[in-house]
C-alpha positions in Angstrom: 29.4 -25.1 -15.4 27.0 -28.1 -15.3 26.6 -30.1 -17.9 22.6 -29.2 -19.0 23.8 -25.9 -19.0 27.3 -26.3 -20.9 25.0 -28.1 -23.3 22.3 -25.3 -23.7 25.2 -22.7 -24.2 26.8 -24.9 -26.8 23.3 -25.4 -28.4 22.8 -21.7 -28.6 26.1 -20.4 -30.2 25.5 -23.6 -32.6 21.8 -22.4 -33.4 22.3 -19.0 -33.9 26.2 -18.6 -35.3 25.0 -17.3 -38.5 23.6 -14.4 -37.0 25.1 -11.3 -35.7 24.4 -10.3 -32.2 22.7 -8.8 -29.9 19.8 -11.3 -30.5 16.8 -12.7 -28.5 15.7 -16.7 -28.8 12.8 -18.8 -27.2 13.6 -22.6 -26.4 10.6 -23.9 -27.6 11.3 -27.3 -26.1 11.7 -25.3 -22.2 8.7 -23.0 -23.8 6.2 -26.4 -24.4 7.5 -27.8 -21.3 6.8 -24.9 -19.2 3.4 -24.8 -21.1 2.4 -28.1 -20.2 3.8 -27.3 -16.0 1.1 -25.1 -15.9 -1.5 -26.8 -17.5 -0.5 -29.8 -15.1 -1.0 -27.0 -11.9 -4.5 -25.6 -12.7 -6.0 -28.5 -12.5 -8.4 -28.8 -15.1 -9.2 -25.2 -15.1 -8.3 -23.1 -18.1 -5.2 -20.8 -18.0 -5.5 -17.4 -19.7 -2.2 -16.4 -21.0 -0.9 -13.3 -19.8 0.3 -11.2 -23.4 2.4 -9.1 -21.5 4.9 -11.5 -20.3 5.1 -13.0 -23.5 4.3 -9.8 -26.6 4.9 -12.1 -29.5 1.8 -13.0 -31.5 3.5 -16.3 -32.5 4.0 -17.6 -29.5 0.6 -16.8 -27.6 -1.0 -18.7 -30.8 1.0 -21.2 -30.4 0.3 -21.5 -26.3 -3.3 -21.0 -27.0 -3.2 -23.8 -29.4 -2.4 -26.0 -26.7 -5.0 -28.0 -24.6 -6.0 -26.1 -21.2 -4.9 -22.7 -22.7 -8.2 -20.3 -23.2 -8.3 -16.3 -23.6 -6.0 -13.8 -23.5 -4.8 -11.3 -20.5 -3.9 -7.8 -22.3 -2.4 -5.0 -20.9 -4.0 -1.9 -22.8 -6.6 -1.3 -24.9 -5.4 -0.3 -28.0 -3.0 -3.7 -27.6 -6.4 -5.6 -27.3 -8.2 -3.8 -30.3 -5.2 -5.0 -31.9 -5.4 -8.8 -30.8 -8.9 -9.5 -31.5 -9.1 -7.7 -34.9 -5.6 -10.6 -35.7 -8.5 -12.8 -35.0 -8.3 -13.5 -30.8 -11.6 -14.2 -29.7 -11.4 -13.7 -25.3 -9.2 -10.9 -24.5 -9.5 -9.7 -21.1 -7.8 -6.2 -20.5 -6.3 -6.4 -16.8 -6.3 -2.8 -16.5 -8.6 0.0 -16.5 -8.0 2.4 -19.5 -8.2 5.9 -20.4 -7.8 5.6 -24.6 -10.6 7.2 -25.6 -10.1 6.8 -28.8 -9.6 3.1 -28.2 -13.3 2.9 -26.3 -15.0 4.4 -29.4 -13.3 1.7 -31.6 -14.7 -0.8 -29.3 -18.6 0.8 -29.1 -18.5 1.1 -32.7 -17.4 -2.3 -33.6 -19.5 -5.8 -32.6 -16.5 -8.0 -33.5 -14.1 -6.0 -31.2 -17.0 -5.8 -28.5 -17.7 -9.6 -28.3 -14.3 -10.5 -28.1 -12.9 -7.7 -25.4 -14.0 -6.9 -21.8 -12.4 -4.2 -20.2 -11.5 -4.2 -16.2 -13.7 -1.5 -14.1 -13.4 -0.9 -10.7 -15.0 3.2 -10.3 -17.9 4.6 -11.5 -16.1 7.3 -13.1 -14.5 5.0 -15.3 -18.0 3.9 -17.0 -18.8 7.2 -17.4 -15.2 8.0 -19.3 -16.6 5.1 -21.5 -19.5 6.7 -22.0 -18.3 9.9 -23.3 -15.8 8.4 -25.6 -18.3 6.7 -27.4 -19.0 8.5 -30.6 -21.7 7.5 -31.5 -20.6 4.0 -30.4 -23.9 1.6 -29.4 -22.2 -1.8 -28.9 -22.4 -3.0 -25.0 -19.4 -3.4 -23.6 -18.4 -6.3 -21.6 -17.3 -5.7 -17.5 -14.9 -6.9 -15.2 -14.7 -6.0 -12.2 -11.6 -6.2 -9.7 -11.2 -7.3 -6.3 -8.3 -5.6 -3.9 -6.2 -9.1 -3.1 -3.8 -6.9 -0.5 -3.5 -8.6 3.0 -3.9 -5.9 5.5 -2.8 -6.2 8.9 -3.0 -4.5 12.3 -6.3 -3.2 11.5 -5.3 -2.4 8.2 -2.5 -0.3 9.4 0.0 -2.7 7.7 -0.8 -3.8 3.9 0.8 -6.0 1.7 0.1 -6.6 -1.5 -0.1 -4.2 -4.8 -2.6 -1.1 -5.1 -4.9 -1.7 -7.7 -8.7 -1.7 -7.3 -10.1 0.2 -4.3 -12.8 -2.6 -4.4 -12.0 -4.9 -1.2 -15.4 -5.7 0.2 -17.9 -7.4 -1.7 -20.7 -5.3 -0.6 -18.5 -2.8 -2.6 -18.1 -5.0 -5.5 -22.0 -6.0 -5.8 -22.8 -2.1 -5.2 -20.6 -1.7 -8.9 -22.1 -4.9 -10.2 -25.6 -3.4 -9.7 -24.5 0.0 -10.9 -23.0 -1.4 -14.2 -26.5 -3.4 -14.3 -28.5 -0.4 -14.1 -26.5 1.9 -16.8 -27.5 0.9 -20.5 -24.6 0.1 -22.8 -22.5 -2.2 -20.4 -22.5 -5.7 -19.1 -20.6 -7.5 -15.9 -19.2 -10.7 -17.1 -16.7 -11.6 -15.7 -15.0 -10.8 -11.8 -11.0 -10.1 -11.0 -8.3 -10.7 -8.6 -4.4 -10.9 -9.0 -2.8 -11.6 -5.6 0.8 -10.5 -6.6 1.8 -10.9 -3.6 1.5 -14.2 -3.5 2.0 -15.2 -7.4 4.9 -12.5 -7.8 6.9 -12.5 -4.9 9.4 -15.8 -4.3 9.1 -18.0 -1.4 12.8 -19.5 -1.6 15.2 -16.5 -1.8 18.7 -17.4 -2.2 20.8 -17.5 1.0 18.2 -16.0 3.2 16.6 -18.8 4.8 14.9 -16.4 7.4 13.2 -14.0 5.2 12.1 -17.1 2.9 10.2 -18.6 5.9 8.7 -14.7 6.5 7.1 -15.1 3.1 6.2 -18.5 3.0 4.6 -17.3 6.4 3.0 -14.3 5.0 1.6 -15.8 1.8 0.0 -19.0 3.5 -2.0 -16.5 5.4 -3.1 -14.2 2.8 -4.3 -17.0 0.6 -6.3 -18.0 3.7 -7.4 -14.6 4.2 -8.2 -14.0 0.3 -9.5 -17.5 -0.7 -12.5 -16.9 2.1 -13.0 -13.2 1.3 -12.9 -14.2 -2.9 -15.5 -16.6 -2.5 -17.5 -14.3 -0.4 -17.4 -11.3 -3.4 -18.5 -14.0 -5.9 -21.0 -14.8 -4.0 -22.1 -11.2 -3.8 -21.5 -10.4 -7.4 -23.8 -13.7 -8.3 -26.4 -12.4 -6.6 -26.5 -9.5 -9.1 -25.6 -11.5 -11.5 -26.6 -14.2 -12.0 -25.0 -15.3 -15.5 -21.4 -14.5 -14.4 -18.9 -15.7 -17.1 -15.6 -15.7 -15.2 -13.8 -15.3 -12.2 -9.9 -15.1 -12.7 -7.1 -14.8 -10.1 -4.0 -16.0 -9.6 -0.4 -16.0 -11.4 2.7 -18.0 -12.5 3.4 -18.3 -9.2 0.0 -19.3 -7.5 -1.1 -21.3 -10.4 -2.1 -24.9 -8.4 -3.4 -23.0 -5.3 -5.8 -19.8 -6.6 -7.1 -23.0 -8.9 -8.0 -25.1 -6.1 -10.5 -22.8 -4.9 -14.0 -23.3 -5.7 -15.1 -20.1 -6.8 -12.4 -19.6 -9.5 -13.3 -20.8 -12.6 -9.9 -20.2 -14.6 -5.9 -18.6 -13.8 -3.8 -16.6 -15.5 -0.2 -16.9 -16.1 2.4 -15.4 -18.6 6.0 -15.4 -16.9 5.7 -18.9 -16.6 6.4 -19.8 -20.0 9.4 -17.5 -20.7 10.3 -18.3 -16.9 12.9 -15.1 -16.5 15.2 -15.2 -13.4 12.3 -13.5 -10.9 11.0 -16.7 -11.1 13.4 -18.8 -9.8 12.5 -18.7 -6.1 9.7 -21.0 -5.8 9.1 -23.5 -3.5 5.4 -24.1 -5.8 7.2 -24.6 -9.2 10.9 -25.3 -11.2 10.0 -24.2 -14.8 13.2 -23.8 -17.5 15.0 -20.4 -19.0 12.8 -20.4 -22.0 14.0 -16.8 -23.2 17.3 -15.7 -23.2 19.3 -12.4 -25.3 23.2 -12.8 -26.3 25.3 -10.1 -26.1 28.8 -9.9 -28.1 32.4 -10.1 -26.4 33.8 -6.5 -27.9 36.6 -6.0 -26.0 38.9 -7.5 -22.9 40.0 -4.8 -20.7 42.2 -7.3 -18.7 42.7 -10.8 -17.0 39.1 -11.3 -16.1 37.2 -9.1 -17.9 35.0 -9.0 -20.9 33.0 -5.7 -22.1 30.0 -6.8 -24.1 27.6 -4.5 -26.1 24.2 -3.1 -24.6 22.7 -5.4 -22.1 21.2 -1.8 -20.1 18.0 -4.0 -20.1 16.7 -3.3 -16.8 13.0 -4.2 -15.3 10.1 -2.6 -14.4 9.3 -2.0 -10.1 11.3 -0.9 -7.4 15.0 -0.5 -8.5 17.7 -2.8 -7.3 20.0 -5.2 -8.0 17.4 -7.6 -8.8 16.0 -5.5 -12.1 19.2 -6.6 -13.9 19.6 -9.6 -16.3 21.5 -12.5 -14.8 24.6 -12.9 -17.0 23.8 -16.7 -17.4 25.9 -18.7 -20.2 28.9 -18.8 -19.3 28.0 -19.3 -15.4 30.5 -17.2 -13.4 29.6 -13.7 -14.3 28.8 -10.7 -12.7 29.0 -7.6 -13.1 30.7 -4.6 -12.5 29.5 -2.8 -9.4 31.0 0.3 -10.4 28.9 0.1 -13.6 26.2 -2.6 -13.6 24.5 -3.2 -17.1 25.5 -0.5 -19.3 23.2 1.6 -22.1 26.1 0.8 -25.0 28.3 -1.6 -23.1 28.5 -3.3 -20.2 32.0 -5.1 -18.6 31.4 -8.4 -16.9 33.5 -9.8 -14.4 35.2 -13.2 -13.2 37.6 -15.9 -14.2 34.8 -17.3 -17.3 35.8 -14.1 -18.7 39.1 -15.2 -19.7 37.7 -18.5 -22.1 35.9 -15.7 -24.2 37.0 -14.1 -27.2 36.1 -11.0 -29.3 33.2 -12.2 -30.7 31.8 -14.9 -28.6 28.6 -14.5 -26.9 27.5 -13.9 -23.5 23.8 -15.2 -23.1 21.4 -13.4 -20.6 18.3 -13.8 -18.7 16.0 -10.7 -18.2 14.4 -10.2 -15.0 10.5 -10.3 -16.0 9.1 -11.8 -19.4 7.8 -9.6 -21.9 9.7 -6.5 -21.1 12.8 -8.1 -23.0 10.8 -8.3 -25.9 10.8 -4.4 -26.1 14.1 -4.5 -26.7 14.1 -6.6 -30.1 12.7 -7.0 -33.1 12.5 -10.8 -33.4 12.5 -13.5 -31.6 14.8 -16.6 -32.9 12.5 -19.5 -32.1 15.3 -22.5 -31.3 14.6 -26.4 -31.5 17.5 -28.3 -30.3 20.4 -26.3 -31.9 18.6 -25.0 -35.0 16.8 -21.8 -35.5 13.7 -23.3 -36.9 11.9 -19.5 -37.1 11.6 -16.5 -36.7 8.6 -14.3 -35.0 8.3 -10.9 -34.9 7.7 -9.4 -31.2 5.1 -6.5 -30.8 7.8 -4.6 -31.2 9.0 -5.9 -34.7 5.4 -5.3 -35.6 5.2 -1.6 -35.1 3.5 -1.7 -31.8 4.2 -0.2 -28.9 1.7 -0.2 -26.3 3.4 1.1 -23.3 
């Protein structure tokens, strides 16, 4: 065990041994430092926090109230209904939506419809708007989403995520000019999350060859997307004229989608709680901000500990790699016969034998926010005292997905 880490492990247990586990903290000392990283990265432009990677009200006040923070990234609807009637002013829902009921709330409400813009990339989806209304007059704000992918061969070969079917920006100033021409909305604001390149690790642990493949790979699509990016604002400018925003990037792209000209702010979320997908990075070394203890209940035999839960895995394609990283005590793994359990989960290797019925064994999730779906609170930890306690969305009642 090093010796920073011996220490956080220590300051931990010391924080929270009044409490009972399983439990969930936030460093706020890593979570300010991580906070200021990517301040430092953008440049000068704003970052809008990503609420999905973080789902504690709290804690995106407390980011926001931080300079070179502006706005809000959502993930649904009714989860951005909910943050600007707690008073949010910019939220900017990533996704297109289907909550009808949510759309009429928005038409029907000029509070919620100045502070929310909703993300558009089909026709259809404006005219699903439309008949949800109700009655609804207020215009809603538009964004409108650029397809990052980097295709290949002719397009034969594509990498990147499927998201907007919007590549060209003749296509994306054909919507622009749609949107324009249909009463009731209004483009402000323009789209594109290169995943690929801001969620996908450039320094992969003992494989030096497929590392240099994506290092490879991304230096090309930023090329590729930096040129095409400034070609679709460009385009959409031309149609309009008053264009609010154009947002791209990610934790892991913050210093380079912010160097070019024709983004005017980034987004990032992961890289505050800075979970263990984001360790391999070339572009950034952020701290464990958010970790969840699990307690010793039983010790099968030399060299193993069975702790409860920790079945925590992460969204996207399933592997080893979706797990939490048993991380305080270092020397952990698990079982492969049984991985991370739904009600208990045995851990493996000689730390196992220094723990006792009782003790704790502190993990790391995978992605950010998703851990916070798995608890109530969040014990907010300053050196090695819980100084308070913040409800997640969960703890609140809300569940948006």
């Amino acid at each position: 065990m090093t010796a920073a880490a011996g220490g956080d492990r220590a300051r931990y247990d010391r924080a929270t041994a009044h409490l009972d586990a399983p439990l969930a903290v936030v460093d706020l000392d890593a979570f300010d430092a991580n906070a200021d990283d990517l301040v430092r990265r953008a440049g000068g432009k704003p970052v809008r926090v990503a609420s999905k990677s973080v789902r504690c009200r709290a804690l995106l006040e407390r980011v926001l109230a931080r300079p070179g923070f502006a706005g809000i990234m959502s993930y649904t609807l009714a989860e951005s209904l909910w943050l600007a009637r707690s008073g949010f002013e910019d939220v900017l829902l990533a996704y297109p939506s289907a909550d009808r009921a949510g759309f009429a709330e928005l038409a029907g409400d000029p509070k919620l419809a100045g502070a929310v813009t909703v993300m558009v990339d089909d026709p259809a989806q404006l005219e699903l708007i439309d008949r949800s209304r109700g009655g609804g007059t207020q215009e809603v704000r538009v964004c409108l989403e650029l397809d990052t992918a980097l295709r290949l061969l002719g397009g034969r070969v594509r990498i990147g995520a499927r998201r907007s079917p919007l590549r060209e920006p003749a296509q994306l100033a054909a919507l622009a000019r749609t949107v324009a021409a249909r009463p009731g909305f209004r483009v402000v604001g323009l789209m594109g999350y290169e995943g690929h390149v801001a969620g996908v690790g450039d320094a992969l642990a003992g494989r030096p060859l497929r590392s240099r493949a994506i290092r490879l790979m991304q230096a090309a699509a930023r090329r590729e997307l930096a040129a095409r990016r400034a070609e679709a604002v460009r385009a959409v400018r031309a149609v309009v004229p008053d264009l609010e925003f154009v947002n791209g990037g990610g934790t892991g792209s913050v210093q380079q989608t912010a160097a070019e000209d024709a983004v005017t702010e980034v987004a990032a979320g992961s890289g505050l709680y800075v979970p263990r997908l984001f360790d391999n990075y070339t572009s950034f070394r952020g701290r464990p901000a958010a970790l969840f203890a699990q307690p010793v209940v039983r010790r099968p035999g030399v060299g193993v500990v069975t702790v409860l839960g920790g079945g925590y895995p992460a969204s996207g394609a399933a592997g080893a790699d979706r797990l939490p990283e048993p991380y305080l005590p270092p020397g952990l793994r698990y079982d492969p016969q049984e991985g991370a359990g739904e009600v208990q989960t045995p851990l493996l290797g000689a730390a196992a034998d220094d723990l006792l019925i009782g003790d704790r064994v502190w993990f790391r999730h995978a992605k950010a926010g998703e851990m916070c779906e798995r608890f109530d609170v969040l014990h907010l930890v300053e050196g090695d005292r819980v100084t308070a306690v913040a409800p997640t969305y969960r703890g609140e009642g809300r569940t948006f997905l």
